[in-house]
N, C-alpha and C positions, 0 to 999 in steps of 0.2 A: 628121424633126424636127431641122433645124440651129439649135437656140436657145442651144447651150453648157450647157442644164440638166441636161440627160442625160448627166454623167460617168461615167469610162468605169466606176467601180465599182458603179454602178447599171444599168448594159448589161443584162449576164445577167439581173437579174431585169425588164426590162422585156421580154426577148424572151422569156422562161418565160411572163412573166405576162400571156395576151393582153389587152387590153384590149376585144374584144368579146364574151369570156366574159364580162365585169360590165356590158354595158349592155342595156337591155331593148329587143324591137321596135319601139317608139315612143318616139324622142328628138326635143327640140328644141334644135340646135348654136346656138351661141352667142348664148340671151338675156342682154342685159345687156349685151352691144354697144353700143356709137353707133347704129348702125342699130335696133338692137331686137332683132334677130333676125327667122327666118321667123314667118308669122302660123301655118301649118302644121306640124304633124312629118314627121317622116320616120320612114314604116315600112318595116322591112326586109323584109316579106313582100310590099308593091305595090312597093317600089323597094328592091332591095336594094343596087344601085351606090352610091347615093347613099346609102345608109345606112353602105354601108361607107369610100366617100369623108370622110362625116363622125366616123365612129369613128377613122378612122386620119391626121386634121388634127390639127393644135394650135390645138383651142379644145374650149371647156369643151360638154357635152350636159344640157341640165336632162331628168332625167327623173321629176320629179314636180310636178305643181301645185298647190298651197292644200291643202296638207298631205292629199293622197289625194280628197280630195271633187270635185274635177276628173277629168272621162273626155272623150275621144275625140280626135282631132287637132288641133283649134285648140288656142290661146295661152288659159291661165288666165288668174287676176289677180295670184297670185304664185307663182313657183317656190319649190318649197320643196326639192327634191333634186337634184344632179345627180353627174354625173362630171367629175369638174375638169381643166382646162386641164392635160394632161400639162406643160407646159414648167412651171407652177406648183406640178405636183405632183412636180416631181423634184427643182424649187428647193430646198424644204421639206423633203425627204426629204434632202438635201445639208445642207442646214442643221443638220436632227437629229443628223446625225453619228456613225450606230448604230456599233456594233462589236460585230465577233463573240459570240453568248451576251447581248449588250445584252436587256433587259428593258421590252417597251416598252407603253404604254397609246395606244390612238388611240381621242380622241373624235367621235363623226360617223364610222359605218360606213359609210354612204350605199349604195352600188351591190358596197361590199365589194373595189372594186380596192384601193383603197392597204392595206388589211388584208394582202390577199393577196402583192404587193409585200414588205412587209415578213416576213410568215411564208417568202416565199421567200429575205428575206435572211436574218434570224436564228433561223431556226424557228418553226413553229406555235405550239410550246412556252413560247415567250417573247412570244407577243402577246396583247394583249386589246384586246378593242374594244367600244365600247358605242355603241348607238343608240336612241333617243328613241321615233322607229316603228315602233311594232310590227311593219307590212306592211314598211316599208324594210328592217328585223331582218332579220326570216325571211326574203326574196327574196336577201339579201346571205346569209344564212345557208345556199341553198339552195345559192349559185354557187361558193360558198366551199367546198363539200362537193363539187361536180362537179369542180373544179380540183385538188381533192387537199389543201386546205391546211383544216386546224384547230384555228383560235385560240380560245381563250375568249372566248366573244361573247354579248353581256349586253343585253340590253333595259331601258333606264334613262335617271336624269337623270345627263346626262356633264357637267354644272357641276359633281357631286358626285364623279367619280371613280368607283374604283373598287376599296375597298378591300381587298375579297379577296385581292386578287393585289400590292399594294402591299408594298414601295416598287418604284418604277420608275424605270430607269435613261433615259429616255427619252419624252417626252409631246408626242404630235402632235396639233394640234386642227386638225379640219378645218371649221369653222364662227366668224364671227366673234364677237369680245366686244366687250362694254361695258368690261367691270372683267374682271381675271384671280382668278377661284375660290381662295380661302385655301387650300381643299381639295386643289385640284391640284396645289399646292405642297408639299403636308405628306405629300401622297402620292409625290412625288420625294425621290429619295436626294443628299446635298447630295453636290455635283457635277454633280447632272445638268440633262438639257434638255430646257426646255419649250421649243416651235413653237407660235404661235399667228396668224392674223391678228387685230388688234385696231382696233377702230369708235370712234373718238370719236364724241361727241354730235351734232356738226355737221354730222363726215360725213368722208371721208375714209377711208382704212385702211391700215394695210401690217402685214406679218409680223415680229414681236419672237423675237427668239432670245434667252431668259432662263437664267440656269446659276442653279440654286439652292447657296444658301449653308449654312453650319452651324448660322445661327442663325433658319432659316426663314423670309428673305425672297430673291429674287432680281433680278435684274438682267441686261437684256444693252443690245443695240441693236437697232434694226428694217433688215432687209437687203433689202427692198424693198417696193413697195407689194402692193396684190391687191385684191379686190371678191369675198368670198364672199357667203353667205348667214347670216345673222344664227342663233347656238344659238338654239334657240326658246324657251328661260328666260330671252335678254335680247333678244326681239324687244320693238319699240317703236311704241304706237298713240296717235298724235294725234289732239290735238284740232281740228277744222273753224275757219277762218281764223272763221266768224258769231261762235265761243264768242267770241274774240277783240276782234272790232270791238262786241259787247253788242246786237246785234241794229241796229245801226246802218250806213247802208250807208257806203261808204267815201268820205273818207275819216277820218269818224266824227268822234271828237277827237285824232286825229294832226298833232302838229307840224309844220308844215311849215320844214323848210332845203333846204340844196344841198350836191352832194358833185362833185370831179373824181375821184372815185376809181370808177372804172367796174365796176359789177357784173359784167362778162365776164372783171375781172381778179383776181376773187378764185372765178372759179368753176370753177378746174380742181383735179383731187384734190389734188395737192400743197398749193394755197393751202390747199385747205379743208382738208386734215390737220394743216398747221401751227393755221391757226385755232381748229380741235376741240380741239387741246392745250391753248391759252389759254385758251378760254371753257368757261364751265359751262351747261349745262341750255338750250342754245341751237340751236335747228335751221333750215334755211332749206328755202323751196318754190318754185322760180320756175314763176310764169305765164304761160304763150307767149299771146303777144299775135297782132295781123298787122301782115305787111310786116318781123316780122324782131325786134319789141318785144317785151320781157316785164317785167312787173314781179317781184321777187326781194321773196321775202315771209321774215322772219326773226321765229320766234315763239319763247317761253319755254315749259318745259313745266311751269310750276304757274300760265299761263292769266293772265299780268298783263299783257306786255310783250308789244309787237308793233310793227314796223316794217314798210315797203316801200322799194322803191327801183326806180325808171322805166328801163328800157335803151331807148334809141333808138340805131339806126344811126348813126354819126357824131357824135356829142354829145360836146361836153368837159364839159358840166354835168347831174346827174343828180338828179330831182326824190327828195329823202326826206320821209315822212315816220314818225313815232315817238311809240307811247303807252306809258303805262303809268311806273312808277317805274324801271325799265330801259331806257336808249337803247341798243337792240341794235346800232341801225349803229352809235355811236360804238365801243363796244367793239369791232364787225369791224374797222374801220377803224384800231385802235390795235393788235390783233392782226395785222393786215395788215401795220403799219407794223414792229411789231419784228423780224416776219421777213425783212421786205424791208430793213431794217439792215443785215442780220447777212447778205448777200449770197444772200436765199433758199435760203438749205440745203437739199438732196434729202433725201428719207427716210434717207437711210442714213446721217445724221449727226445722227438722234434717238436714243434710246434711253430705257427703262422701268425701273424700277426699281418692284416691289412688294414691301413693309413685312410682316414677320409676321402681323400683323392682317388684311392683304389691302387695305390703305393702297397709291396708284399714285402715281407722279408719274413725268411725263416730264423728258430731260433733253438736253441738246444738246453733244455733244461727250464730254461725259462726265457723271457722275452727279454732280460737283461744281458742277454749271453748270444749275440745274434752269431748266423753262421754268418763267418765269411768267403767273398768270394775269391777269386782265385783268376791271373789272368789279367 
């Protein structure tokens, strides 16, 4: 793995800690791809080559789907667990910044490598980890026991932490958020680091590296993007484009305008992370059309506002239209606009900042420079 993630002070415990001691006989490498991924797994009992090809790549193994109620080799409907993209999990763990005797809380066990990772760096004694699933728990809990290492490992809501063992010098999240938990905060000793990826509403995501403060809010930057899987306390279920249009087919009572601002150029993570940061309560859906069309559908989640907007190959004009007391495209459009001002900034020139109360706002450059919203 020549990604540069793997410094050299995390060496030792990546070659301690194998990585296919934590993954189970049935993976499937890298859903969530461009491609998708394969439609099948890979079991290492009919093909172990290829099993072990795939543990020992850099990319991430989902090895659970729709929270356990999925069995046998095909692709579920959603992964719900996996083993993450070593180059992403050393990122992270570089980022954390442990030191010796550090104290540290990981939320999202999953498969129990990155637990074990860290018990390898700072001691068993100093780690805790909590997970959600029961069945992910104890399997992480068995591997964890075979490997030699033993952290306190807790079956729970990891929004909430994990007071027992609080404060902690160190908190890694391995699942994405909406909002950063009050909890996790207050459960940090001021000076220390949370690691999280964090999801705006739109879409989008990268990893915030937060230092809490004395007066129980923190702040950092975000140090690059990622695409985990959502904690399952702030997963999010939408409502069907029909709530929307009222039982009317399309294009119902949608205003019809025109835009040169091409839906393909606000549809890569970057746009849409800066976008997420500006808008509120705002998501998008595109529809693959044929020959290459799709329409990019943008709804509200309290069910008022609803947009579309037509991609054709080649087109400098692009058909919208927009209902409801919300014109969702104008606000993409003017969200679009401030970031492409301001010379399209990569993620690593936002940063977060959360408020005692557990109040968020992002900020650009520095915490003096908040974004604004839009809308």
């Amino acid at each position: 793995m020549d990604t540069g993630a793997l410094i050299s002070d995390w060496l030792p415990a990546y070659r301690a800690v194998l990585r296919e001691s934590f993954v189970p006989d049935v993976i499937w490498p890298g859903v969530g791809t461009a491609d998708g991924g394969p439609v099948a797994g890979i079991d290492r009992r009919t093909d172990p080559r290829g099993w072990f090809r795939a543990v020992y790549s850099d990319t991430s193994l989902t090895t659970q789907w729709d929270d356990g109620d999925h069995t046998g080799p095909g692709r579920g409907t959603i992964p719900t667990c996996s083993n993450s993209q070593p180059a992403m999990v050393f990122s992270m763990l570089a980022a954390l910044d442990v030191q010796p005797g550090s104290k540290v809380l990981e939320v999202g066990t999953g498969t129990g490598w990155n637990a074990a990772l860290l018990s390898e760096r700072v001691g068993s004694e100093n780690v805790t980890t909590i997970e959600f699933d029961p069945e992910n728990a104890a399997t992480a809990r068995a591997r964890l026991d075979a490997a030699g290492y033993n952290p306190v490992a807790v079956v729970g809501d990891g929004s909430q932490g994990w007071q027992a063992c609080a404060p902690y010098d160190r908190v890694l999240i391995t699942a994405s958020l909406r909002e950063i938990p009050a909890e996790i905060i207050r459960q940090t000793r001021p000076g220390g680091i949370v690691v999280t990826p964090y999801a705006t509403e739109y879409g989008g995501e990268a990893v915030v590296r937060l230092t809490v403060e004395g007066d129980g809010s923190a702040s950092g930057p975000f140090v690059g993007s990622s695409a985990f899987m959502r904690l399952r306390q702030h997963r999010v279920y939408r409502s069907h484009v029909k709530e929307y249009l009222g039982g009317k087919p399309w294009p119902a009572d949608g205003r019809r305008t025109a835009t040169s601002l091409s839906p393909a150029d606000v549809a890569d993570w970057l746009p849409m992370f800066a976008i997420g940061l500006q808008t509120r309560e705002m998501f998008p859906y595109p529809e693959k059309l044929d020959g290459g069309c799709y329409t990019l559908w943008l709804r509200d989640t309290r069910v008022t506002s609803w947009a579309s907007i037509d991609f054709v190959p080649g087109a400098e004009e692009f058909e919208v239209r927009q209902s409801g007391p919300r014109e969702l495209w104008s606000e993409l459009r003017a969200a679009h606009a401030w970031w492409d001002d301001r010379g399209r900034p990569g993620f690593e020139r936002f940063g977060l900042t959360v408020s005692p109360d557990g109040t968020s706002w992002a900020w650009l450059d520095s915490p003096e420079h908040p974004v604004p919203y839009v809308g």
